[in-house]
C-alpha positions in Angstrom: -23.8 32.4 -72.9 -22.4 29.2 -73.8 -23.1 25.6 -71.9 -21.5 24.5 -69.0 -20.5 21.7 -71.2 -19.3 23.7 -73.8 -16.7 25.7 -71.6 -14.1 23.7 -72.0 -10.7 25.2 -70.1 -12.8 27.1 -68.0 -13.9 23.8 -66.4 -10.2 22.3 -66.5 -10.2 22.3 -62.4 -13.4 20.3 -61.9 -12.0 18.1 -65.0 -8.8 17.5 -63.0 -10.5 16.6 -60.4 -12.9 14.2 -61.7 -10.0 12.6 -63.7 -8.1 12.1 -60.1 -10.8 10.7 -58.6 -12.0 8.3 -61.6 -8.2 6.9 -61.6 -7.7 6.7 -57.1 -10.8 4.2 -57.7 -9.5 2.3 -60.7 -5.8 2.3 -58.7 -7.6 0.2 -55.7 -8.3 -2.5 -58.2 -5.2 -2.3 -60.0 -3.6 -3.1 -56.2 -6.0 -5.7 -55.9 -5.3 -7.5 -59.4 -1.3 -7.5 -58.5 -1.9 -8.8 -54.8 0.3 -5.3 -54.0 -1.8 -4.8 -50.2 -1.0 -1.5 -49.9 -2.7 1.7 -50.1 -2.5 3.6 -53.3 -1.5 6.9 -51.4 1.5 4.6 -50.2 3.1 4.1 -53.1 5.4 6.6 -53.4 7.1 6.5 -50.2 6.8 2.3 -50.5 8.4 2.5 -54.2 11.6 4.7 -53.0 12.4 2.9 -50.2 12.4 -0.2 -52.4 15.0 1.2 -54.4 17.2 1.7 -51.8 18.2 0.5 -48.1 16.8 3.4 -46.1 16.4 6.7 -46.4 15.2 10.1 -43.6 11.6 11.2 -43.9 13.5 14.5 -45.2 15.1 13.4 -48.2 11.9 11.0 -49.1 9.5 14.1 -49.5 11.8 15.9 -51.6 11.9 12.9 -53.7 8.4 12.6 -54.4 7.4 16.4 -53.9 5.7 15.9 -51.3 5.3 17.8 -47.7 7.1 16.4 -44.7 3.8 16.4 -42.9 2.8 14.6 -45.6 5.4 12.1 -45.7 5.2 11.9 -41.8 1.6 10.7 -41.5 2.1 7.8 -44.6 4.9 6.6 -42.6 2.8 6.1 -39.6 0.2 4.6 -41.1 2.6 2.4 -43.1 4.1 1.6 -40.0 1.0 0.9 -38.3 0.0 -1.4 -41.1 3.6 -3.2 -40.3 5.5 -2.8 -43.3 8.2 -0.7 -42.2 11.1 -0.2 -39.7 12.8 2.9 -38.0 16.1 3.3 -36.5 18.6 6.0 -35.7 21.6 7.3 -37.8 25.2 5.9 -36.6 26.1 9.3 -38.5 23.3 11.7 -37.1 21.4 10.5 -33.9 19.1 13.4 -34.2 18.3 11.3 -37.9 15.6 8.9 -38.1 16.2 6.5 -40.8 13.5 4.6 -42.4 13.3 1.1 -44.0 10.9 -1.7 -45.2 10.6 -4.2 -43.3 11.3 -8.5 -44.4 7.4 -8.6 -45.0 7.1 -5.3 -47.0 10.4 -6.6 -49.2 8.5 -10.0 -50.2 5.7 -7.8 -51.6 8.1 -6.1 -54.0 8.0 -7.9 -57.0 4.2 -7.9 -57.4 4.9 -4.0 -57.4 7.3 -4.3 -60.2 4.4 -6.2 -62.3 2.1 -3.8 -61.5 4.3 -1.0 -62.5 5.6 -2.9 -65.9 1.8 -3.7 -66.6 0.3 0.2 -65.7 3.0 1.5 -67.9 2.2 -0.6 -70.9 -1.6 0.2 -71.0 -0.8 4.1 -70.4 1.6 3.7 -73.5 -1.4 1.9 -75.2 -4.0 5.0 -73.5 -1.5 7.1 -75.5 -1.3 5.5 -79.2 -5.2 5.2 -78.8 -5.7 9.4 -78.0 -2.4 10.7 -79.6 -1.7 12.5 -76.1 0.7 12.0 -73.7 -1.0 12.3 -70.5 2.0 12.4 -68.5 3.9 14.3 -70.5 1.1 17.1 -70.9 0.9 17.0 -66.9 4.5 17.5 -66.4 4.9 19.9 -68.5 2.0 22.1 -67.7 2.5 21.8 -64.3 6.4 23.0 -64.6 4.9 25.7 -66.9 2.4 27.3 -63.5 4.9 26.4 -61.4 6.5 29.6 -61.7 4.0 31.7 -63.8 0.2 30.3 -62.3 -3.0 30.9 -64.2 -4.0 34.3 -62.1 -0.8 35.6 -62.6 -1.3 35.1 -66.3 -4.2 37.0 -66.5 -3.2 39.7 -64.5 0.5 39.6 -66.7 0.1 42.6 -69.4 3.5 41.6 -70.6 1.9 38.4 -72.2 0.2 40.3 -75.0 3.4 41.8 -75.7 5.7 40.5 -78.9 8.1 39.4 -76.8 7.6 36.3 -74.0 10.0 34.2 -72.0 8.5 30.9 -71.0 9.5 27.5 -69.7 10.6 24.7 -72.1 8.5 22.1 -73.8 9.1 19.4 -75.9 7.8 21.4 -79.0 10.7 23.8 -78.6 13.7 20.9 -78.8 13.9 21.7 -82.0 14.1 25.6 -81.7 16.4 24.8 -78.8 18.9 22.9 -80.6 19.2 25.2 -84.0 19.5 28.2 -82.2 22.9 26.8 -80.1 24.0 24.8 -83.1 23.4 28.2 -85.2 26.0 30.6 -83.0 29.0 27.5 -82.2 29.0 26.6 -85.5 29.8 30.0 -86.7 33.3 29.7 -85.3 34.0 26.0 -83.6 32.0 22.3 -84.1 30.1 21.2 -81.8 31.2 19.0 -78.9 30.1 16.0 -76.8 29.0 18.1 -74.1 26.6 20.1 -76.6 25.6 17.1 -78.4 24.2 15.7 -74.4 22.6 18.7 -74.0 21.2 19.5 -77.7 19.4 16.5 -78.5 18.3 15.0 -75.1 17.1 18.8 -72.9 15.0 16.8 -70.6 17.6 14.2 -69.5 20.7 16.0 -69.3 19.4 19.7 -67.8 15.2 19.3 -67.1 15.3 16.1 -65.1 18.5 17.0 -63.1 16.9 20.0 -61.3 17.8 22.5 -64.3 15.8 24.7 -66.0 15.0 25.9 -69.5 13.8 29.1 -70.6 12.7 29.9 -74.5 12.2 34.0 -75.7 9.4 34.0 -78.0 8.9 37.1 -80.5 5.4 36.8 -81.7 5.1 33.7 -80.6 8.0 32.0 -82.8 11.0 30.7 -80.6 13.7 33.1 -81.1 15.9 32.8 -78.2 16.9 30.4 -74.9 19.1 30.0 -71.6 19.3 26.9 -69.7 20.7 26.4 -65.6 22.1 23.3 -65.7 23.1 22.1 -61.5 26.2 21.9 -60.5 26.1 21.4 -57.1 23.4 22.1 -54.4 24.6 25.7 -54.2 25.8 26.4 -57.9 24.4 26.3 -61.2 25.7 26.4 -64.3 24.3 29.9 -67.2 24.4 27.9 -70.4 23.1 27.6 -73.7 22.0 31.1 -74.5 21.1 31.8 -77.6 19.4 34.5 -80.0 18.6 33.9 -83.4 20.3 36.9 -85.8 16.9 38.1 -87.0 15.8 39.5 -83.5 19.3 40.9 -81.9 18.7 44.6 -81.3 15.7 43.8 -79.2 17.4 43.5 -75.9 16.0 39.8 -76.0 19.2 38.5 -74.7 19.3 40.8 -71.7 15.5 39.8 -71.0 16.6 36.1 -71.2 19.5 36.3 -68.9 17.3 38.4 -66.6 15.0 35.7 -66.0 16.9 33.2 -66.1 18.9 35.0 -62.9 15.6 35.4 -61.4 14.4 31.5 -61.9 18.0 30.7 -60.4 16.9 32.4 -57.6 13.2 30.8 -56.9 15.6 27.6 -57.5 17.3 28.7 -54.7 21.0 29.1 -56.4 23.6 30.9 -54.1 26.1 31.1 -57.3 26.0 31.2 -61.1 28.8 29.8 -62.7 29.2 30.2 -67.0 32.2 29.6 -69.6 32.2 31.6 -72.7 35.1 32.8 -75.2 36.4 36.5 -75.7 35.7 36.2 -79.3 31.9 36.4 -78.7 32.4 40.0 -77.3 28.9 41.0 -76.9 28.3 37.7 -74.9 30.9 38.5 -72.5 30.0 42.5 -72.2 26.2 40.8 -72.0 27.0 38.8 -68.7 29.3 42.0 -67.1 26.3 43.8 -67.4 23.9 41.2 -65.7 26.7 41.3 -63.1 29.1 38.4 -63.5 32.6 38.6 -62.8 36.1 36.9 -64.5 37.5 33.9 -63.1 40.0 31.4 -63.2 38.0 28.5 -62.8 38.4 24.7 -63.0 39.5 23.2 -66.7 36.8 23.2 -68.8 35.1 20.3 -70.5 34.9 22.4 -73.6 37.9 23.1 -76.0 36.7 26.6 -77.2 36.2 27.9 -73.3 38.9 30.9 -72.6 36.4 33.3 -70.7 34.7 32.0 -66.9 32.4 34.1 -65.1 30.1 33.7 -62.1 28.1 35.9 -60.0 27.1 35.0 -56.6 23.1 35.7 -55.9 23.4 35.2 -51.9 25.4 37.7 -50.4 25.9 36.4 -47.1 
């Protein structure tokens, strides 16, 4: 048996939770340094209502994924402390709007310093280790999000050939040939794929879309993005499968998941544009259950097909 200290991933949780608790320390006399008198644990909720006027205790927690019960309790305390004001809606009087106050305003520019100055050493922490901390958070905590580490021991399909998991930086390149692959066979590519190809994160990832990548022994082979429309719809686009797997039924698996990620994302309505010369595309998507539609004019020169399928019923 090997060492406790020798476990590695086995120990990630207490890891984790030393690292947390070695940096909610250190953050008390970063506040310090920067004359910021806050609490740490305040700084979300203080940093969002700095970029704006006001804002509900609704919309805050959903901005910094956090729990309303959560949220709640900071803004008492915050409000306790006096740095912030409450009032009702003219719009909604059943909304409580919440604002800093003229004393919590004066104490945003040390905030800025302190943000500029954290993010310049943690860009530092990264040339000196070659990881990016933030970076491998996000993206291992998008990859459990929907797939946790139980369930992935329990999942027989992962020993399988064939895998569908989230996107990571490490499969923009995958991501990009395998689109640029299939348009280029009949059209060139267009601003709207150029947005999407060669900047994933901003343009789909970090405007509440999602990514998913087939992998056939563990070489990316396939992938399907949901790009939001709306808060109800999202877009089905960017699916691709490389030529050397097709015959697998990897697209079908793809556009299965994808369907079923739309809706833990809580989509009522998938909305995709294709064209009728990419016939087993179009036969693909009937089969998954879209439907023909005349939709709105498409940003896309080589779109003559639109299909959407609604996921809530009622």
């Amino acid at each position: 048996m090997k060492l406790y200290n020798e476990l590695g991933h086995v120990t990630i949780g207490t890891a984790l939770r030393a690292l947390a608790d070695q940096v909610s320390q250190d953050a008390e006399k970063i506040y310090s340094a920067f004359n910021f008198a806050i609490e740490p644990k305040w700084f979300p909720v203080f940093y969002v209502l700095a970029s704006k006027k006001s804002d509900s205790v609704v919309n805050i927690a959903k901005e910094i994924k956090h729990s309303h019960v959560s949220v709640s309790k900071i803004i008492k305390e915050m409000k306790i402390a006096g740095l912030i004001d409450s009032y009702k809606s003219t719009k909604d009087s059943r909304v409580t709007l919440i604002k800093l106050n003229e004393r919590a305003k004066l104490m945003i520019p040390a905030m800025e310093k302190q943000c500029k100055a954290v993010d310049l050493v943690m860009n530092q922490l990264t040339q000196e280790t070659g990881i990016d901390l933030w970076q491998a958070l996000t993206v291992t905590q998008q990859h459990l999000r929907y797939h946790t580490l139980s369930a992935r021991i329990d999942d027989k399909s992962a020993r399988n050939s064939i895998r569908i998991v989230d996107y990571a930086p490490i499969y923009q390149a995958a991501f990009k040939t395998l689109n640029a692959e299939w348009i280029s066979q009949y059209w060139k590519l267009e601003e709207p794929d150029y947005k999407a190809l060669d900047n994933p994160e901003g343009y789909i990832l970090h405007q509440g879309g999602t990514i998913l990548i087939a992998l056939y022994n563990n070489v990316p082979v396939g992938c399907c993005a949901l790009i939001k429309m709306d808060k109800d719809t999202c877009e089905l686009a960017k699916m691709a499968v490389s030529p050397s797997v097709q015959g697998k039924g990897i697209g079908l698996l793809l556009g299965q998941s994808i369907i079923e990620r739309a809706k833990l994302l809580k989509a009522k309505r998938l909305y995709l544009e294709s064209n009728s010369i990419l016939e087993s595309a179009v036969n693909l998507y009937s089969k998954l259950g879209f439907e023909h539609i005349n939709g709105a004019v498409s940003s896309y020169e080589r779109c003559n097909v639109q299909m959407e399928l609604y996921l809530d019923k009622s």
